[in-house]
C-alpha positions in Angstrom: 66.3 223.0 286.1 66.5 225.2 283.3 63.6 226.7 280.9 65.3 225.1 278.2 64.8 221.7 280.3 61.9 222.5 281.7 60.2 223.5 278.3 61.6 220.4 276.5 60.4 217.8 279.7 56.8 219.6 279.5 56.9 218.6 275.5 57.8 215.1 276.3 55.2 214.8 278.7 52.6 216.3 276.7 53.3 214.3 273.9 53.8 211.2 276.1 50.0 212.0 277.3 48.7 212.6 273.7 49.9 209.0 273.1 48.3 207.8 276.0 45.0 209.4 276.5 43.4 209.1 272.9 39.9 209.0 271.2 38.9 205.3 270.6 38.2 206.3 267.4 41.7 207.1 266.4 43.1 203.9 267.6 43.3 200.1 266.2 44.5 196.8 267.2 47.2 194.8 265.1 47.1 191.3 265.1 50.1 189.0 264.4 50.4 187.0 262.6 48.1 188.1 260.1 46.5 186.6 258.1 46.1 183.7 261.5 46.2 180.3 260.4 46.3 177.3 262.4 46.7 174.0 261.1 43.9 171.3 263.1 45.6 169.6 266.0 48.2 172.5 266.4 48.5 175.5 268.8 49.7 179.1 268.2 50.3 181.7 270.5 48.9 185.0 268.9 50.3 188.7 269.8 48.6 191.7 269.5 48.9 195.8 270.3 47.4 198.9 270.3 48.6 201.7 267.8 47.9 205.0 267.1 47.1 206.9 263.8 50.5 207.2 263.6 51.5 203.4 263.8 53.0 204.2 267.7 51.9 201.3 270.0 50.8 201.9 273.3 51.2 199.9 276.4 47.7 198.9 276.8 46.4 195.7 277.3 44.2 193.4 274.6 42.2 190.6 275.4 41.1 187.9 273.4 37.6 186.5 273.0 35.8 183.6 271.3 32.3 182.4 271.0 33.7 179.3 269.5 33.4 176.9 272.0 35.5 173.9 271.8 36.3 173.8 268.2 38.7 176.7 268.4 39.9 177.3 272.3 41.4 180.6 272.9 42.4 181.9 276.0 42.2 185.9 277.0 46.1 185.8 276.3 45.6 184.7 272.5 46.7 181.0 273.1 45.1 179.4 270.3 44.2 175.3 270.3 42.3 174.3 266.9 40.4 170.7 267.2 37.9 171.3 264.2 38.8 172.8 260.9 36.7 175.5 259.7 36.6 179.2 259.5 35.9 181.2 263.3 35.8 184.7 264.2 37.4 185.6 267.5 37.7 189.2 269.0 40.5 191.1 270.5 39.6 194.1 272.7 41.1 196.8 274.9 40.2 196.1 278.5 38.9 199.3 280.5 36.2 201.3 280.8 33.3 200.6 278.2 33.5 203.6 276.9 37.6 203.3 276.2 36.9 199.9 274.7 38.7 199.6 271.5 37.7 195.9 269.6 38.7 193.8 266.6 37.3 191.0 264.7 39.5 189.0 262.8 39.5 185.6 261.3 41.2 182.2 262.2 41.3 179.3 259.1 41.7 175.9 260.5 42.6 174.6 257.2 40.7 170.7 256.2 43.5 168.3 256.3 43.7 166.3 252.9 41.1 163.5 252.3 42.3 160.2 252.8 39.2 157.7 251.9 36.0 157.7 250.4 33.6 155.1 251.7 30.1 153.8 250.9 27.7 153.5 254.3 24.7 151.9 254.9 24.1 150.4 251.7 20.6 148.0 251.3 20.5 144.7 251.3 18.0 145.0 247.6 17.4 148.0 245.2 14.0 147.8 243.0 13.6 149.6 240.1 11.2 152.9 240.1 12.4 153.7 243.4 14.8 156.1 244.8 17.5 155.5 247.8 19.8 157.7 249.2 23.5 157.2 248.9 25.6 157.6 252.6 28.9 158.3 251.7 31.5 159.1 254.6 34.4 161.1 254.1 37.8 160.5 256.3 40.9 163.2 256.2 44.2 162.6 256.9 43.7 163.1 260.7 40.9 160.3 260.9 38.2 163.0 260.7 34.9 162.4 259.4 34.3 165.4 256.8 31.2 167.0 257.5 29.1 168.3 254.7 31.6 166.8 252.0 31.7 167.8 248.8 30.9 165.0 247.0 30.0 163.9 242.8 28.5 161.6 241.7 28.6 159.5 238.6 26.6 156.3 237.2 27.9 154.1 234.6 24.5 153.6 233.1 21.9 156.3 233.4 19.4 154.1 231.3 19.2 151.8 234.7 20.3 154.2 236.9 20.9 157.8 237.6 22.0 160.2 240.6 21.3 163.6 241.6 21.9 165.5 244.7 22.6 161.8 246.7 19.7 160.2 245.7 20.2 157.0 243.5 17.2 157.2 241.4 16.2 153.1 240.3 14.9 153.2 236.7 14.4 149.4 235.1 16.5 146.2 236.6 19.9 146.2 235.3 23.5 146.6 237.1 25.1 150.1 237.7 28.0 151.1 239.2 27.9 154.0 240.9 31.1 156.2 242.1 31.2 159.3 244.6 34.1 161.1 244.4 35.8 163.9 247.0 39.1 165.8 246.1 40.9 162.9 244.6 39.8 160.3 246.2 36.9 158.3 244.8 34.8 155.2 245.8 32.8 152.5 244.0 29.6 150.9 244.4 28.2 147.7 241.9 24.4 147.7 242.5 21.8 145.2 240.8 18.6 146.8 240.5 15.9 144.2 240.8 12.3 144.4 239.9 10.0 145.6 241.9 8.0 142.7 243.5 5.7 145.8 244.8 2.0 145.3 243.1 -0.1 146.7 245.8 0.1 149.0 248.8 -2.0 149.1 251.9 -2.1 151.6 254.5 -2.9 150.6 258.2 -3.9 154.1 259.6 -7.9 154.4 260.2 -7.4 158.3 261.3 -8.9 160.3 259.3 -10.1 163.3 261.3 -7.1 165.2 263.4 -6.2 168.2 264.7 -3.4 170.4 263.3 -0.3 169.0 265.5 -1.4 165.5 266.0 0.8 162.9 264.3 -0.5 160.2 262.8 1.5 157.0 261.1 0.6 155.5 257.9 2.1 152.2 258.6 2.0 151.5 255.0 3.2 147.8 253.9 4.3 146.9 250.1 2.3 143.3 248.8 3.2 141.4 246.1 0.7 139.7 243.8 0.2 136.5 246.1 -0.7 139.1 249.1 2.8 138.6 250.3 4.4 141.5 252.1 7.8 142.4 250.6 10.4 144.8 251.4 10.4 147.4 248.8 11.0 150.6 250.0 7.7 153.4 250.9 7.9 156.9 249.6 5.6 159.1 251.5 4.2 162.4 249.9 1.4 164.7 250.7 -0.7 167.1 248.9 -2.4 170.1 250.9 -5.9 171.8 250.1 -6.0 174.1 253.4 -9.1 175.7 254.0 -8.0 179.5 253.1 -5.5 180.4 250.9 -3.7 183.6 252.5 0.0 182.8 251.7 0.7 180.7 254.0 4.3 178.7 254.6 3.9 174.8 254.8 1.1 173.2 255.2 3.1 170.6 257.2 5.0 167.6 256.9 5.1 164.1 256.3 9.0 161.8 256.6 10.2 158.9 254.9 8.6 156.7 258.1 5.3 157.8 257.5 4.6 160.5 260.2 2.5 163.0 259.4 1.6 166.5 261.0 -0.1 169.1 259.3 0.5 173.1 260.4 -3.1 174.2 259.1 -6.4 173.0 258.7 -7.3 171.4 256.0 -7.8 168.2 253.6 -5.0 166.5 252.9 -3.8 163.9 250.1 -1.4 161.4 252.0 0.6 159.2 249.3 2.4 155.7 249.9 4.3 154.6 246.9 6.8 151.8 245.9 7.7 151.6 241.9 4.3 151.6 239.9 1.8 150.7 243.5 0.3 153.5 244.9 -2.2 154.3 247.6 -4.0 157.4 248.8 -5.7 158.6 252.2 -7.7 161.5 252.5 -7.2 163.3 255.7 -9.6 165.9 256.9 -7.4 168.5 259.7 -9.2 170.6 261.7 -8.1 173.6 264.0 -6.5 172.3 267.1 -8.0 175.2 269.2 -6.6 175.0 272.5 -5.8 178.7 272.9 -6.9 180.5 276.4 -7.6 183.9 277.9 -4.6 185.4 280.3 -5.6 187.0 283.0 -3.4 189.5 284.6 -3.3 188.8 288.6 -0.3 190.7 290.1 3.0 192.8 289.6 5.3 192.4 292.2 7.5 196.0 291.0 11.2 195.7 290.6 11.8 199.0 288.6 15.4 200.6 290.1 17.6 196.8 289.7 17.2 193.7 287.0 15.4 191.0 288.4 17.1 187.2 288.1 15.4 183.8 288.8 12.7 183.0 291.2 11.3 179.9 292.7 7.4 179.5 294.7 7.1 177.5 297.0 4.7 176.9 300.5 6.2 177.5 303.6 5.6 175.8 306.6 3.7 178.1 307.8 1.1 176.9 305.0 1.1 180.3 303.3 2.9 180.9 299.8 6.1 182.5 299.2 8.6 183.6 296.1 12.2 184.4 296.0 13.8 186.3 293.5 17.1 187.3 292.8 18.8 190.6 291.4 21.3 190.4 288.3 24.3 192.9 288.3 23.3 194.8 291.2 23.9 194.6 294.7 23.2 191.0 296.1 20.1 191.8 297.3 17.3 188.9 297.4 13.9 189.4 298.0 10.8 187.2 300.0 7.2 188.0 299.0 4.0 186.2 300.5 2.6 185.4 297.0 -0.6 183.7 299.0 -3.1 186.0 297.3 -1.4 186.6 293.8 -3.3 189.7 293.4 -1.5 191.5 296.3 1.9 190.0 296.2 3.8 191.6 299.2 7.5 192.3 299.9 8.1 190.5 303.0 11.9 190.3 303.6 15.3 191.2 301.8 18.6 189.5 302.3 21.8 190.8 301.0 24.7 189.1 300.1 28.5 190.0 299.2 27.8 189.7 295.2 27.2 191.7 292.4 24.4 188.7 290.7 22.4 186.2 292.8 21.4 184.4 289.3 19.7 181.1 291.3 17.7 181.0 293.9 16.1 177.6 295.0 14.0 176.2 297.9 13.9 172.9 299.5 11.2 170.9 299.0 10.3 170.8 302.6 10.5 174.5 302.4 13.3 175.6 305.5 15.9 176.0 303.7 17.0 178.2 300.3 20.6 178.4 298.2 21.5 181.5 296.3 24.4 181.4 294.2 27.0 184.3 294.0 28.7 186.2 291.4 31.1 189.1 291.4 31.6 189.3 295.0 33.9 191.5 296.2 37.1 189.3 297.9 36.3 187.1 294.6 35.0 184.2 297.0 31.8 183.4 295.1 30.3 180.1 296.1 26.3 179.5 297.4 24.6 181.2 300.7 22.7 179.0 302.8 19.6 180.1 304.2 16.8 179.4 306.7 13.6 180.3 305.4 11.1 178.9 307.6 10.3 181.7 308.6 10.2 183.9 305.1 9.5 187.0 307.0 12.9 187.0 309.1 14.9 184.9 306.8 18.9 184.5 307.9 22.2 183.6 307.1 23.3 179.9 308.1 26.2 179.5 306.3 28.5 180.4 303.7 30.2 177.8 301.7 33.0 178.5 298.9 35.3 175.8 299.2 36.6 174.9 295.3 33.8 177.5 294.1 35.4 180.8 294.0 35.3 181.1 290.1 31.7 182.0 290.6 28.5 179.8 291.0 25.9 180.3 288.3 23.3 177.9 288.9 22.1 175.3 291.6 19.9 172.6 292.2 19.1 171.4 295.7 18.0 167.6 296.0 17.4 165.5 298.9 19.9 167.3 300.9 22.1 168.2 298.6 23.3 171.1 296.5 24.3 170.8 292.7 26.3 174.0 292.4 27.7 175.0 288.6 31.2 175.8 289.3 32.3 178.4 287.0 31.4 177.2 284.0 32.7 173.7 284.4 31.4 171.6 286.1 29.1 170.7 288.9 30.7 170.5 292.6 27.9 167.8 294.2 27.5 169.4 298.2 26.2 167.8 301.6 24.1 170.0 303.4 22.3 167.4 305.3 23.7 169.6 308.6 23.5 173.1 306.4 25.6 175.2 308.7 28.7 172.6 307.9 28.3 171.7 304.0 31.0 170.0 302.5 31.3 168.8 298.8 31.0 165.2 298.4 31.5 164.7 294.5 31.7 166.6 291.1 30.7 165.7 287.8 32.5 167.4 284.7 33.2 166.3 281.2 36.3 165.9 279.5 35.6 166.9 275.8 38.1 169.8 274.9 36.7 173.3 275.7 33.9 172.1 277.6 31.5 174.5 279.6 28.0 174.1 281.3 25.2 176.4 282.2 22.7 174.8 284.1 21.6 171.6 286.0 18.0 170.5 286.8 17.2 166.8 288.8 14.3 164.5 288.5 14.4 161.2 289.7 17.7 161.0 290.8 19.2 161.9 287.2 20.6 164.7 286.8 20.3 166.7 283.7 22.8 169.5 282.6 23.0 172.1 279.6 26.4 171.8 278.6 26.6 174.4 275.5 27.9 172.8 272.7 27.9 169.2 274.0 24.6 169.5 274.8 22.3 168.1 277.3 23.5 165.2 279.4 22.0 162.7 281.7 23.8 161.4 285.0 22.9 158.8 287.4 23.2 160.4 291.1 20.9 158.0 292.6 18.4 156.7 290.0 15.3 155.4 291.3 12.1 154.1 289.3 13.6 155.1 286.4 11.9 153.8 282.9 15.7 154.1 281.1 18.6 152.3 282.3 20.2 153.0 285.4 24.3 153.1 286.6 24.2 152.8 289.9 25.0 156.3 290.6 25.2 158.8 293.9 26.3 161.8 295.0 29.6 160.5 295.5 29.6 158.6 292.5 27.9 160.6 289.4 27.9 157.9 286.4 27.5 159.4 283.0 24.0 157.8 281.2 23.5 159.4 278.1 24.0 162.6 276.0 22.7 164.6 273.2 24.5 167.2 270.8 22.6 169.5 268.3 24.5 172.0 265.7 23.8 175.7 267.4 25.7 174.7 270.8 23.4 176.7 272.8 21.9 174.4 274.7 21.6 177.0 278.0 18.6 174.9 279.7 17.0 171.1 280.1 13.9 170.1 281.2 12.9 166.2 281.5 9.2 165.0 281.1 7.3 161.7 280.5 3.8 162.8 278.4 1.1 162.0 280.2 -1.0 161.4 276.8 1.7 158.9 275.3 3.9 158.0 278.0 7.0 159.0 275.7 9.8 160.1 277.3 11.5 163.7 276.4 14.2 165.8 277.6 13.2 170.0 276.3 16.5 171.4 275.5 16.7 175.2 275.1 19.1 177.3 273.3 20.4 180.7 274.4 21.9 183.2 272.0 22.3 187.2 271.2 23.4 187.6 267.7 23.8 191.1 268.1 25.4 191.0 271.8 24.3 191.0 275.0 21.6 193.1 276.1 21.8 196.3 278.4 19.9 198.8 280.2 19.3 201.1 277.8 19.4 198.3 274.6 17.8 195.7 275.0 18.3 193.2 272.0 16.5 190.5 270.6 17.2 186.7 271.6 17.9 183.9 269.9 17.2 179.9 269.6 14.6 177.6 270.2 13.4 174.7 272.3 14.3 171.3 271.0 12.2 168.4 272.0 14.5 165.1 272.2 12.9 161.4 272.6 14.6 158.8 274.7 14.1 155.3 273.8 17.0 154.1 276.1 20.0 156.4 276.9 22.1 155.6 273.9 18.8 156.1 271.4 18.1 160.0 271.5 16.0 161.7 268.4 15.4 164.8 268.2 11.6 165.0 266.5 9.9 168.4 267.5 10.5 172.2 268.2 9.0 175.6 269.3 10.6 178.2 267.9 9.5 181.7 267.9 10.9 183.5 265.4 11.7 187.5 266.6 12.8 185.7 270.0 15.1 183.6 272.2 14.4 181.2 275.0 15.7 181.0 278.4 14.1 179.0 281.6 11.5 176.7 281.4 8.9 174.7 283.3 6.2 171.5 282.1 3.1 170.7 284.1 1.4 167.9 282.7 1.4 168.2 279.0 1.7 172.4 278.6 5.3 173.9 278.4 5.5 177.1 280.0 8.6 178.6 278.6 10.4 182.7 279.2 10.7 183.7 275.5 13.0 186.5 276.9 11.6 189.7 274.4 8.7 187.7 273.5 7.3 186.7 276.9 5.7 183.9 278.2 4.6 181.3 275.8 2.4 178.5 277.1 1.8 175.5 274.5 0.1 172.4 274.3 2.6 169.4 274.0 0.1 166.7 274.4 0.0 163.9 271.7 3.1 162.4 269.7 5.8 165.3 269.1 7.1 166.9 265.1 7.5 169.9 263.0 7.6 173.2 264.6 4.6 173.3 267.7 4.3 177.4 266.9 3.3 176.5 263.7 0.5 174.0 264.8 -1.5 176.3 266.7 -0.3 174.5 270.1 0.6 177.9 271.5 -2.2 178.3 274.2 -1.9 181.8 275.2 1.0 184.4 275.8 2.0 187.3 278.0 4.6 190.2 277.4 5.1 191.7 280.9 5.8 195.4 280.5 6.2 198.7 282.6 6.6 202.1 281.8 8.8 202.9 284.6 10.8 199.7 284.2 14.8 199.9 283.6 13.7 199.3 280.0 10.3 200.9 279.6 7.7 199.2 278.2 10.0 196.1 276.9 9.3 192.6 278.1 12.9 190.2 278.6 11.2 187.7 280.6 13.9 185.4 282.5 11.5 182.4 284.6 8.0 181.4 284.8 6.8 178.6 287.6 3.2 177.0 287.2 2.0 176.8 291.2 -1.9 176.0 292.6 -3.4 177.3 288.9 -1.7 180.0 288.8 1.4 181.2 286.5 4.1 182.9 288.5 7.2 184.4 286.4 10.2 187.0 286.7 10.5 189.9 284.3 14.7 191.1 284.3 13.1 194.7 283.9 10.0 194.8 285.8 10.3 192.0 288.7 7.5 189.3 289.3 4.1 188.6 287.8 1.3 186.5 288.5 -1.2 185.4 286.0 -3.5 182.9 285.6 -5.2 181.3 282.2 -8.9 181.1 281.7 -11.1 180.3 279.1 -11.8 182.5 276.3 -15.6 183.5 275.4 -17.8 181.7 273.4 -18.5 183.6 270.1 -22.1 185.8 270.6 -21.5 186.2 274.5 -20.9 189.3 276.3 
């Protein structure tokens, strides 16, 4: 070869290498087509590349994320499916190294297809003068979807008998109205007759009038006429608040339109009924609930050099106590500790498995045998590991099983000999391990909504109850027994679908079922799991997200959500009742342990329910001196719970000192 050739080859592949091997900073991904919009209903298929400063393109590969969930589906390869309209953000990165990463956020518009009706809903049967009602319009597109959050005007024909503002009909003297609600251009109409209101008197039936701040109590108001007849004229329901200090704080607490009322601080409270010109008044006296407790610090299991996972406590048959705990992104390992004096929690076994993350770990409840659930091993055969663990100081291997679970295993549940694994993401693969070194999967359970995904699956009673993201928590007969609620008929073989609940965040991560033992109300605890600002790391570890949401079941198809805990520079993740206290992993915030005794509303952190808390921290943990706490587990009066950067704790609560003691 000559020089000449030689020279011009060496350009080529110099330039060829500047192309290649670039600063991140100096490159961007082009999205086409841009602007991306995708009509509801329809697919696109979306391209994108890598360029240069220059505009060249390079041959690297971009990925496509979204944290939309079902409404917009779009697969790593930019396939895009839109079954909601709206506006989403989905992200298109450079895979490699972290470091190399090269990301883009753009925006998707699913257009709203054009209305096609305006209808009046749920329209009473009488309207009385001097009372308000409010209007329930529903608004139906093109496509036979319901608008959510219209935008909707309305207009009265007489405002001296009538008027409307913000979708509440506001009943001024008898008279007829017609009222019309209009969306785009498409309108609806509504001929009311106010009446006169046959309300003279008002008597409330509630004879508390000393509570606690967090107890609910019902007014059970009733509306009489003159004769003493009771009529049905609607109840408003107002409050006002004199609270004992006056130091700026937020509400006082709240009363709804059936007559419930909590209050956040102590207090005296003005509790109003009111129909048309009758009103009656209760004075309420609220005092501090003052259930808050001591913690004291037991043990600290150290797990300093690898993130700690889950753990479950459990007695062996030995008759001593033992924990497992997992290890997230690490190297599979597992670890035993005899936890029977939780002051001197010892390391009593390890068992490593082919996985990067043993998330789950779980015991059988007659304590010989233990299920960890794999991710990121290396032949990409995931599944669950079967172990013997009645002996917790020489634990072993009995089986492995990944048959239909290689996409990765992220939770479990074991139940009367059998496992409930979570199979990557989508559903749960229902597995006989009544003879554990031959397991074999007897049935599944997954939904068919579009985009579906689930997280977690915990089983009381022979329902099971999963955290399905954005379709929420749902109930499934596998063998119902004793239960209060309506059963299917359901097995292993045959999971039967009972009931559901959907809330707005579609974070719904973990599920916890409980009967109170104070009211004998039944509750599922749904909690949410989100990083607005990513996922955490070793060396940042970010603030969660979200909230636990208390839903009431008065049969399957009757869920209401009435109550929540949410504390507010945190996020939640795993969660465990014992009677009536919640002991929930606040991730960054800790443990939080809170009273949910009584009847259930408003925001619990706000009521002074929060008995005590606990941040674990370490100096020499993988993030120093920062708490992410994944699982607590109340056992024998103590408090056990994992810490992702320090390992396992043990604390125990105990009653504060009375004011002038030492």
């Amino acid at each position: 070869m000559g020089k000449a050739l030689k020279l011009l080859v060496a350009v080529l592949l110099l330039s060829t290498g500047n192309i290649f091997a670039q600063d991140a900073n100096t490159l961007k991904i082009v999205i086409e087509p841009d602007p991306v919009v995708v009509e509801v209903g329809s697919e696109l298929q979306l391209s994108a590349k890598l360029v240069n400063a220059q505009g060249q393109a390079l041959p690297d590969t971009v990925l496509f994320f979204s944290r939309n969930g079902a409404d917009l589906e779009v697969s790593r390869e930019g396939f895009v499916k839109a079954n909601k309209p709206g506006n989403y953000t989905v992200i298109a990165m450079r895979s490699g190294p972290r470091e190399e990463r090269v990301t883009r956020n753009f925006e998707i518009e699913v257009p709203y297809p054009p209305i096609a009706e305006v209808a009046f809903k749920q329209v009473p049967e009488n309207v009385y003068a001097k009372t308000t009602i409010d209007l329930h319009v529903e608004v139906t597109d093109e496509m036979d979807l319901i608008r959510e959050d219209p935008d909707v005007t309305f207009r009265s024909s007489n405002e001296s008998v009538a008027t409307v503002s913000h979708g509440k009909l506001l009943a001024l003297k008898p008279g007829n109205v017609r009222v019309t609600a209009t969306s785009e251009s498409k309108s609806a109409t509504l001929n009311l007759n106010i009446k006169a209101n046959p309300a003279q008197t008002i008597e409330i039936a509630n004879t508390e009038t000393s509570i606690r701040t967090g107890d609910v109590i019902t007014l059970n108001a009733t509306a009489k006429a003159a004769n003493g007849r009771t009529v049905d004229a609607p109840i408003t329901y107002s409050f006002v608040a004199q609270p004992d200090d006056n130091l700026g704080q937020g509400a006082e607490g709240q009363i709804n339109q059936k007559g419930k009322f909590v209050a956040n601080v102590p207090g005296t409270f003005i509790l109003s009924a009111r129909s048309g010109d009758a009103v009656t008044d209760q004075v309420i006296r609220v005092r501090e609930r003052n259930v808050a407790k001591d913690v004291e610090l037991l043990g600290h299991a150290e797990v300093l050099d690898v993130h700690t996972s889950d753990l479950w406590v459990w007695e062996g048959v030995d008759g001593r106590d033992y924990a497992i705990t997992g290890t997230w992104g690490a190297n599979g390992d597992t670890y035993f500790w005899d936890v029977t004096d939780p002051t001197n929690m010892v390391a009593v076994d390890t068992v490593r498995v082919d996985a990067r993350t043993v998330n789950d770990v779980k015991i059988s409840e007659d304590g010989t045998i233990g299920v960890l659930t794999r991710e990121g091993a290396s032949n990409r055969k995931n599944g669950i590991v079967i172990l013997d663990v009645s002996d917790p100081r020489n634990v072993s291997v009995i089986s492995e099983y990944t048959d239909g679970l290689t996409g990765g295993v992220h939770n479990a549940f074991i139940y009367e000999d059998h496992v409930y694994a979570v199979n990557n993401g989508r559903r749960y693969d229902i597995i006989n391990i009544e003879d554990p070194a031959n397991p074999y999967t007897v049935g599944r359970f997954e939904l068919d909504t579009p985009g579906h995904s689930i997280h977690d699956v915990w089983i009381e009673d022979g329902i099971a109850y999963s955290s399905n993201w954005k379709d929420g928590v749902v109930a499934v007969d596998i063998g119902s027994r004793n239960s209060e609620l309506a059963d299917a008929g359901g097995s292993p073989e045959n999971p039967v679908m009972l009931g559901s609940y959907t809330y707005p965040s579609g974070r719904n991560h973990a599920a916890f079922p409980f009967k109170s033992e104070s009211t004998g109300d039944f509750y599922v605890i749904a909690g949410d799991e989100s990083f607005p600002y990513g996922l955490p790391t070793r060396n940042n570890p970010v603030a969660a997200a979200g909230w636990i949401h208390f839903i009431k079941f008065d049969g399957w198809g009757n869920p209401d959500e009435v109550a929540r805990y949410q504390v507010p520079e945190a996020g939640t993740h795993n969660f465990w009742v014992v009677g009536d206290v919640l002991y929930v992993a606040y991730y960054n915030g800790g443990l939080r342990i809170v009273d949910i005794s009584g009847e259930l509303m408003g925001n619990l952190y706000d009521q002074g329910r929060e008995i005590a808390k606990f941040e674990p921290t370490h100096a020499d943990a993988l993030v120093p001196n920062a708490p992410f706490t994944w699982g607590p587990q109340p056992y024998k009066g103590n408090i056990f719970m994992s810490d992702w950067n320090s390992g396992l704790w043990s604390i125990k609560l105990v009653d504060k000192p009375q004011q002038g003691t030492n």
